[in-house]
PAKOL-34721 format. One line per field, with one value per residue (C-alpha): x, y, z; residue number from 0. Coordinates in pm, whole numbers, plus 50000, padded with zeros to 5 digits. Example, Ala and Ser with C-alpha at 12.3 -4.5 7.8 and 13.67 -1.06 7.14 Angstrom:
REM PAKOL-34721
u <- (51230 | 51367)
v <- (49550 | 49894)
w <- (50780 | 50714)
pos <- (0 | 1)
This chain:
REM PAKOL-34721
u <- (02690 | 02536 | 02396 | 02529 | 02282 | 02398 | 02157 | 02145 | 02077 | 02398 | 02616 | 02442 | 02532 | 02895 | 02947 | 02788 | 03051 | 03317 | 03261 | 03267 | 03595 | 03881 | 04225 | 04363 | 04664 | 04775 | 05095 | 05324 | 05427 | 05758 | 05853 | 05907 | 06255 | 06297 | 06023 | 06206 | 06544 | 06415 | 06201 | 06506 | 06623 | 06325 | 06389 | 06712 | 06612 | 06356 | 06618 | 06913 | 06763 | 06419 | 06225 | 05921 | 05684 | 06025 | 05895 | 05516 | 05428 | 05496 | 05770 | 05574 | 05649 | 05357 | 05195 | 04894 | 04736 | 04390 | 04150 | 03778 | 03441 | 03371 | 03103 | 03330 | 03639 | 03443 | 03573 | 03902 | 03921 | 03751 | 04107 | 04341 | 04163 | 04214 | 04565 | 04678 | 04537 | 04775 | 05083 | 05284 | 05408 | 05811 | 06058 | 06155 | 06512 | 06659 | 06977 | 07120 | 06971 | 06909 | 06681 | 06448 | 06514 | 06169 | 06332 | 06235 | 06483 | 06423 | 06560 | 06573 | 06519 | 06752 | 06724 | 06508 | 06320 | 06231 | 06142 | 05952 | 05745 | 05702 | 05593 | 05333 | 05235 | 05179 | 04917 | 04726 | 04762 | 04604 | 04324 | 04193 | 04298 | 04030 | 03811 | 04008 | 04043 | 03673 | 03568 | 03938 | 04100 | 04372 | 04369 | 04553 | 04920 | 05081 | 05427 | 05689 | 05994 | 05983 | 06124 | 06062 | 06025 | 06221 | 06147 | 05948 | 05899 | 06298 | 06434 | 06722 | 06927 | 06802 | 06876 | 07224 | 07261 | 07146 | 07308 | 07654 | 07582 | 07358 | 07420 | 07676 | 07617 | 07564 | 07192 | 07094 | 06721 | 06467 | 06101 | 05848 | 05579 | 05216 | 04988 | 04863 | 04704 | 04436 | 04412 | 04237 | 04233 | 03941 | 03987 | 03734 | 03818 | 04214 | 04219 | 04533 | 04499 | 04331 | 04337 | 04036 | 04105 | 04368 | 04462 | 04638 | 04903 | 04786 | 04967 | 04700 | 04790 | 04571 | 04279 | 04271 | 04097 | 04288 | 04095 | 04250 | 04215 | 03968 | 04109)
v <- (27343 | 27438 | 27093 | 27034 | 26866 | 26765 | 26706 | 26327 | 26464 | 26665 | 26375 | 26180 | 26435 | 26460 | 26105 | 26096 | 26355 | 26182 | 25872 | 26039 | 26208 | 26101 | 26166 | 26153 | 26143 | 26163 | 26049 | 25904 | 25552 | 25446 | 25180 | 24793 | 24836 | 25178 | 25018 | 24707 | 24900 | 25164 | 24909 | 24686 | 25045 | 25037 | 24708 | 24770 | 25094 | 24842 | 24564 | 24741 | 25074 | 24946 | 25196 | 24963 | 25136 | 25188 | 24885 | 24937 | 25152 | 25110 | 25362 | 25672 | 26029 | 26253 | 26556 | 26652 | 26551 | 26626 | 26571 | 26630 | 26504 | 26296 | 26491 | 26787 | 26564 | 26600 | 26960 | 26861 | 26590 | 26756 | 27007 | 26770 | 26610 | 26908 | 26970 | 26604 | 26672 | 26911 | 26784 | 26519 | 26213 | 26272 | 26109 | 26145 | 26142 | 26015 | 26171 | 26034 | 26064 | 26312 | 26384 | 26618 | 26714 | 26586 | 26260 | 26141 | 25986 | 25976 | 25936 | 26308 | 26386 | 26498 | 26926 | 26918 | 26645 | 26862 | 27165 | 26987 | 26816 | 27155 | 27305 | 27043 | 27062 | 27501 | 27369 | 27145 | 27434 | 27698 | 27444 | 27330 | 27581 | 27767 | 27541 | 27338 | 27661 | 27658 | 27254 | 27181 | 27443 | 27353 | 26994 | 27036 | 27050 | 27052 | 26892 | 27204 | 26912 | 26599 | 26334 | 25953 | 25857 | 25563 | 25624 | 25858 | 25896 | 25809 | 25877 | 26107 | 25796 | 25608 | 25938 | 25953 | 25608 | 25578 | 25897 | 25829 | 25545 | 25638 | 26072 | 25972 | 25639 | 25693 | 25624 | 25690 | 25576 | 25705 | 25604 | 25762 | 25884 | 25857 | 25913 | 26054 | 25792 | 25918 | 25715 | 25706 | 25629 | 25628 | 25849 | 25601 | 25227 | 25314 | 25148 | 25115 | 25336 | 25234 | 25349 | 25523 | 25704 | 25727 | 26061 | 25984 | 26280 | 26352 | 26599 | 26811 | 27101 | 27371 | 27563 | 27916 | 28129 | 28443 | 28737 | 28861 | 29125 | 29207 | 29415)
w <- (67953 | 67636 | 67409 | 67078 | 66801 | 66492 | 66211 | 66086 | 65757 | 65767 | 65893 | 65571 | 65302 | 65474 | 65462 | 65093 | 64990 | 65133 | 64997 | 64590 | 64697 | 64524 | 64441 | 64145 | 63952 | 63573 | 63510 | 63221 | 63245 | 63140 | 62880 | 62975 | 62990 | 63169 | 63446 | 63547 | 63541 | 63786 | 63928 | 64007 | 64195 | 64396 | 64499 | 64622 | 64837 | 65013 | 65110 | 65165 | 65353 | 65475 | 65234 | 65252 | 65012 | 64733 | 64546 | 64594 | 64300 | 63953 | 63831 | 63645 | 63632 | 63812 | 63601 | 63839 | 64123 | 64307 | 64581 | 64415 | 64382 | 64082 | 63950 | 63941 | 63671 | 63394 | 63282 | 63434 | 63201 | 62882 | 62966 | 62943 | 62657 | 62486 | 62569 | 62447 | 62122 | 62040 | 62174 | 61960 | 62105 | 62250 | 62410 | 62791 | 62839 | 63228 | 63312 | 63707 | 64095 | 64320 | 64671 | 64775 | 65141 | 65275 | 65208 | 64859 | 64626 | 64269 | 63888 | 63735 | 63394 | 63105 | 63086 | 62748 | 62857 | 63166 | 62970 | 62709 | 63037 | 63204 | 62867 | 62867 | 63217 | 63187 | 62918 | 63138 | 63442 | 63159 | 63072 | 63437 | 63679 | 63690 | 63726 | 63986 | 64157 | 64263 | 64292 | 64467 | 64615 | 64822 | 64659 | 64344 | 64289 | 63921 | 63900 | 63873 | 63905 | 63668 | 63804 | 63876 | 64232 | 64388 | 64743 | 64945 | 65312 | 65390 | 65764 | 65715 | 65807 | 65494 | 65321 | 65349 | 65314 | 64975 | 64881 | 64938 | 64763 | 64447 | 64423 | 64162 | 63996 | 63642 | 63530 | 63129 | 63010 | 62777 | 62701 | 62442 | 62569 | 62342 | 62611 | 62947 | 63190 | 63484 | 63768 | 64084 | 64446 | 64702 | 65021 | 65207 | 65125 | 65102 | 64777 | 64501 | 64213 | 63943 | 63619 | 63461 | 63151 | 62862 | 62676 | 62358 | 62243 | 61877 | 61770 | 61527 | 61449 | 61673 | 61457 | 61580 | 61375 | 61307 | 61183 | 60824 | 60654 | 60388 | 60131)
pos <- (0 | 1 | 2 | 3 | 4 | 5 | 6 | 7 | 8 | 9 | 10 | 11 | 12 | 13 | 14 | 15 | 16 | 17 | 18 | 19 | 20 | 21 | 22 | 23 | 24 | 25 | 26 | 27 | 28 | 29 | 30 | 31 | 32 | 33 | 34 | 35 | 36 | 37 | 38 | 39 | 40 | 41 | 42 | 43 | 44 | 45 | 46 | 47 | 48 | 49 | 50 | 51 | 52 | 53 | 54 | 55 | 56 | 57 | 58 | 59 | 60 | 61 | 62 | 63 | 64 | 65 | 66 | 67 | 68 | 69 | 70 | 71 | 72 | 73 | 74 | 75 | 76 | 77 | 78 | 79 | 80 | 81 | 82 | 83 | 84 | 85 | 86 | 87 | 88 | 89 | 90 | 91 | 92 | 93 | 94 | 95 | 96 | 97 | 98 | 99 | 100 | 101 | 102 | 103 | 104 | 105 | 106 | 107 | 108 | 109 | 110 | 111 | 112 | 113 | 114 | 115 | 116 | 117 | 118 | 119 | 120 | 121 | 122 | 123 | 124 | 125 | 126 | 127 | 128 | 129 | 130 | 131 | 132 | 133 | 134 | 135 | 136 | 137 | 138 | 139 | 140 | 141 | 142 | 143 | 144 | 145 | 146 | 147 | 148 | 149 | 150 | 151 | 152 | 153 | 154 | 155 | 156 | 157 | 158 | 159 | 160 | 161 | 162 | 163 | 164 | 165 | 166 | 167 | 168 | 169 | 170 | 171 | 172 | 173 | 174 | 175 | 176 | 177 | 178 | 179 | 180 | 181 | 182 | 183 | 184 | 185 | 186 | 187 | 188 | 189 | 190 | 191 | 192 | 193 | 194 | 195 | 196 | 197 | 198 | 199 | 200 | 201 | 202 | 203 | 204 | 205 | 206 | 207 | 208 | 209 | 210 | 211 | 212 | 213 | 214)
């Protein structure tokens, strides 16, 4: 049978890779009273249905998400940068509950308050993709469906447990919104996110320079 050799120097630049791989996500956190009302939610799905990681996470509402080596963020975050500066600060309206079929439940948003978060989010996509396209492909995903999570992971039992009993409660919150938040989570250790960078929405207007005419 033929011997295989692997390189120690390989395995070394591997596990050096690996170890600057991260994920991260940038999100919008919600005000102190929309958090401990949804939180209160999460709390619920984990007693009464067993969703044990429900009440794990602070509530937040997901714009992007990646898998990429550190030393590859910089232009990803120099795009978002840019993109903040030129959106104004808004308010995030949440309008009932609904499920995805994978089994996550979650708080969905008011329509304009969706549109206004997709318009935000094509912005972002426009600025980075490219980019991401080449350092992370595969490993990116832009949110195409605001929402706030309560529960992920649920057994289609838990599923239609909490749906015939939350599908039509009534469930009206809002929270402004001022900035983007990037955080981060190690591949290797397993580590809680942790937050690493704050992108204030400024609202300036947007200096393009339009060629006029002369005469």
């Amino acid at each position: 049978m033929k011997s295989i050799h692997f390189n120690n120097n390989d395995l070394s630049t591997i596990r050096n890779i690996r170890e600057h791989l991260y994920e991260y996500l940038l999100v919008f956190s919600c005000d102190p009273v929309t958090e401990a009302a949804i939180g209160s939610v999460k709390q619920y799905f984990q007693k009464a249905y067993g969703c044990e990681q429900a009440a794990n996470l602070r509530p937040h509402l997901t714009l992007f998400n990646c898998i990429i080596h550190e030393s590859k963020l910089d232009r990803v975050i120099q795009g978002f940068e840019k993109v903040a500066r030129h959106i104004a600060p808004f308010r995030i309206g949440l309008d009932g509950f609904n499920k995805y079929e994978g089994g996550t439940f979650y708080v969905d948003l008011e329509e304009g308050s969706s549109q206004q978060v997709n318009g935000l989010v094509k912005s972002l996509k426009s600025e980075t993709a490219g980019h991401l396209s080449k350092w992370a492909s595969g490993e990116f995903r832009f949110c195409t469906d605001p929402h706030v999570t309560i529960a992920r992971r649920m057994t289609p039992v838990q599923v239609n447990s909490a749906a015939k009993e939350w599908m039509y409660k009534k469930f009206h919150s809002s929270f402004r919104v001022t900035e983007m938040i990037l955080l981060r989570r190690s591949l290797v250790s397993g580590s809680k996110c942790r937050e690493i960078a704050r992108m204030p929405l400024l609202g300036l207007p947007d200096h393009t320079l339009v060629q006029g005419s002369l005469f």
